[in-house]
KOLVO-600569 format. One record per residue (C-alpha): x, y, z; residue number from 0; residue in three letters. Coordinates in pm, whole numbers, plus 50000, padded with zeros to 5 digits. Each point is the difference from the previous one (the first is absolute). Layout:
X,Y,Z,NUM,Ala
...
This chain:
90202,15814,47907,0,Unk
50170,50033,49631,1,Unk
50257,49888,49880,2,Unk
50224,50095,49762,3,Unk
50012,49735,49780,4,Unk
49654,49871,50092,5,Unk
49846,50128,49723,6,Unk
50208,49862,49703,7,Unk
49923,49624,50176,8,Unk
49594,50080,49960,9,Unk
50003,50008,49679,10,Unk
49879,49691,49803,11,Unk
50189,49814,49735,12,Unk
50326,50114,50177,13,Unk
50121,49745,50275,14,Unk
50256,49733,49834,15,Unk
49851,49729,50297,16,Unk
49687,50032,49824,17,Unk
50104,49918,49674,18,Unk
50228,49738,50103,19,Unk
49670,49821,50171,20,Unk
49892,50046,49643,21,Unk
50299,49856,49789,22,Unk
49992,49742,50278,23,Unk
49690,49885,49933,24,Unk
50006,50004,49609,25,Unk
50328,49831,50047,26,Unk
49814,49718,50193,27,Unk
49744,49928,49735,28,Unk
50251,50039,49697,29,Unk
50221,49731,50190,30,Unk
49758,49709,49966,31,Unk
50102,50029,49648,32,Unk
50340,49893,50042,33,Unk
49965,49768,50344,34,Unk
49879,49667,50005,35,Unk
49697,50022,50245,36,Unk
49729,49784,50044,37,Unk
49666,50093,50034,38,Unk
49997,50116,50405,39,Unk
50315,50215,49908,40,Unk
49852,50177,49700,41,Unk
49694,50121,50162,42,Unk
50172,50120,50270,43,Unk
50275,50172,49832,44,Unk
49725,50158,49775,45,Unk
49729,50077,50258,46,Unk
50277,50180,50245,47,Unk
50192,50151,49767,48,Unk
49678,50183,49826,49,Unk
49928,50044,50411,50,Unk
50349,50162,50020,51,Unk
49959,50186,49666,52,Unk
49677,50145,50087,53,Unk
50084,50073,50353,54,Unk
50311,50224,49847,55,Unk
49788,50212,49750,56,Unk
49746,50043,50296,57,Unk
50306,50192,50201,58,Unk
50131,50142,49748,59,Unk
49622,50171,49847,60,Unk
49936,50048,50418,61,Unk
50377,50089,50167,62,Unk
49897,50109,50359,63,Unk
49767,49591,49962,64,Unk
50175,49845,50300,65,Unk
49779,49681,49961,66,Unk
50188,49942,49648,67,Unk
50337,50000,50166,68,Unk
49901,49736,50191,69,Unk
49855,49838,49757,70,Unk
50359,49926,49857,71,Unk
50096,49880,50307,72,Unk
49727,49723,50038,73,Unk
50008,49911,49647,74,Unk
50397,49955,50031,75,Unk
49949,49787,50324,76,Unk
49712,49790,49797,77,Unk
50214,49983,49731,78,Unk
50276,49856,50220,79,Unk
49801,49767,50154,80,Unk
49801,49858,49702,81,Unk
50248,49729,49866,82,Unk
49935,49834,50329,83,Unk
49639,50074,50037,84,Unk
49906,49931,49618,85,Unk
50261,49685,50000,86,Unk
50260,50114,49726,87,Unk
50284,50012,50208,88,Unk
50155,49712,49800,89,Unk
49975,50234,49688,90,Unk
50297,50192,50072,91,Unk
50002,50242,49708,92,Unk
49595,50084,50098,93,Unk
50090,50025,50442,94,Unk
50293,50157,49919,95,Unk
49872,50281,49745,96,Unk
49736,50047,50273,97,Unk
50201,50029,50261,98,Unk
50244,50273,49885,99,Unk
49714,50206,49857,100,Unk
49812,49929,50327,101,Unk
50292,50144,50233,102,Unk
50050,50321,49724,103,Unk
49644,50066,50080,104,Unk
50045,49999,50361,105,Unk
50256,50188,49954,106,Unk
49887,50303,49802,107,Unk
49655,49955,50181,108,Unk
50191,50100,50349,109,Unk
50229,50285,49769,110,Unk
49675,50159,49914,111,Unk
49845,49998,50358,112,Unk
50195,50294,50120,113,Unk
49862,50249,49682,114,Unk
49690,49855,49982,115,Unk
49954,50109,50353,116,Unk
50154,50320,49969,117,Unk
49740,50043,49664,118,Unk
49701,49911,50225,119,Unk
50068,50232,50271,120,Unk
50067,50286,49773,121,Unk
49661,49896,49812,122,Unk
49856,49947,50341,123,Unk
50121,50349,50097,124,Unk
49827,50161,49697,125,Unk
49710,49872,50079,126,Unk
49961,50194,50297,127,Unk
């Protein structure tokens, strides 16, 4: 069951969704710099975007990691959801920096599914 192109997508440090997860994340801790946050908005913008950072060098060291994709995708969804769970909502530049890095991660979490997948059964397939 090989594929053509299957191979170039296994190897690591390649996919672009992976490294945007990455840049995401960074982005998400460098913006508490220059956003007025109080304190339940700056721990969550650091603590899920290292989440998100790390979760994007983990796929992109581990390519066929299907876990890691969805990683992105739950981290994006938490992210979205945290100016109303942590109570920051009224801090528009904080819910709103989280927000649009929380639907990007969504976002290149679900791009990535379909390689990751393809990575694990061709890694799955070698195994055997």
């Amino acid at each position: 069951m090989a594929r053509g192109s299957g191979e170039s997508t296994a190897r690591p440090w390649t996919r672009w969704q992976d490294w945007g997860a990455v840049v995401l994340g960074v982005y998400l801790i460098l913006a508490t710099l220059w956003t007025t946050t109080g304190p339940a908005a700056l721990t969550a913008m650091i603590v899920l975007g290292a989440l998100l950072g790390i979760s994007g060098v983990w796929s992109l060291v581990m390519p066929g990691s299907i876990t890691s994709e969805y990683a992105h995708v739950v981290l994006g969804i938490l992210l979205v959801i945290s100016p109303w769970a942590f109570g920051y909502a009224a801090s528009v530049g904080a819910a709103w920096t989280t927000w649009v890095v929380g639907v990007l991660a969504v976002i290149v979490g679900v791009a990535a599914l379909p390689e990751a997948n393809s990575a694990h059964r061709s890694g799955m397939a070698r195994q055997h």
